[in-house]
C-alpha positions in Angstrom: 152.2 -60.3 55.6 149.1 -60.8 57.9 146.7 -64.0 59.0 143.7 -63.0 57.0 141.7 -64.7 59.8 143.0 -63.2 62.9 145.2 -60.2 61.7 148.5 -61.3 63.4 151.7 -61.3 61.7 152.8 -64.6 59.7 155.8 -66.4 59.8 158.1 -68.3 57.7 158.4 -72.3 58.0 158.0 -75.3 56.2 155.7 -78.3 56.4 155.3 -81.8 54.5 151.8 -81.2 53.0 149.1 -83.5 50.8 147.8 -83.2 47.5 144.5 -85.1 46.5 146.0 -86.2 42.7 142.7 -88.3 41.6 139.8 -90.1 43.4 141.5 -92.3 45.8 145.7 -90.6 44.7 147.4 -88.7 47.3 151.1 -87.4 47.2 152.4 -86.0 50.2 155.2 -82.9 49.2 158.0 -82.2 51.9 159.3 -79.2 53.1 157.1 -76.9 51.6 157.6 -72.9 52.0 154.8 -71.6 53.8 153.9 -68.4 55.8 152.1 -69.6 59.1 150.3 -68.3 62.2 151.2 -69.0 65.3 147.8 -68.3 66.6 145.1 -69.4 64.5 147.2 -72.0 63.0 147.1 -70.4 59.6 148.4 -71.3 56.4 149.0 -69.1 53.3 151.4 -70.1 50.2 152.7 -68.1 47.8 151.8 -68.1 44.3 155.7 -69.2 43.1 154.9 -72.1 45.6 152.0 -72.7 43.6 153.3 -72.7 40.6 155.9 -75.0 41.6 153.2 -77.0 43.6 150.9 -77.5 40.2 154.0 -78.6 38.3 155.3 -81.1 40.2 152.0 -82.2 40.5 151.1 -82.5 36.6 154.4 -84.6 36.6 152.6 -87.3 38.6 150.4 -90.4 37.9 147.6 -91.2 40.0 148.4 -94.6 41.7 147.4 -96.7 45.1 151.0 -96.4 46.2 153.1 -93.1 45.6 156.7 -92.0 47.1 156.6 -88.6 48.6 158.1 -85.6 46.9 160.6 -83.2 47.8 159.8 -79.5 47.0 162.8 -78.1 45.2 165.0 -75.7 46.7 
């Protein structure tokens, strides 16, 4: 797969990312898969990541204070 911004090549990785969950919510998810680019600094996830993304997600109540999620493997 390709960097839709600069055309190079992406690579595999992982990387702890946040999710806004309400108006002042944010859960942080670690390890997630993503294809990166090493140039532009691109980041693309798949759709299974997505769908894995939106239901851990739904599973979660927005409060001031929430424990980071691992993404499951």
């Amino acid at each position: 797969m390709f960097c839709s911004t600069c055309g190079l090549e992406l690579f595999y990785g992982t990387a702890d990312l946040p999710f806004n969950i309400g108006p002042s919510s944010v859960v942080t998810i670690n390890q997630v898969p993503i294809l990166y680019c090493e140039k532009c600094r691109g980041v693309v996830l798949e759709d299974s990541t997505m769908e894995t993304i939106d239901k851990l997600l739904a599973s979660v109540k927005p409060s001031r204070k929430i424990k980071p999620i691992k993404f499951p493997t």
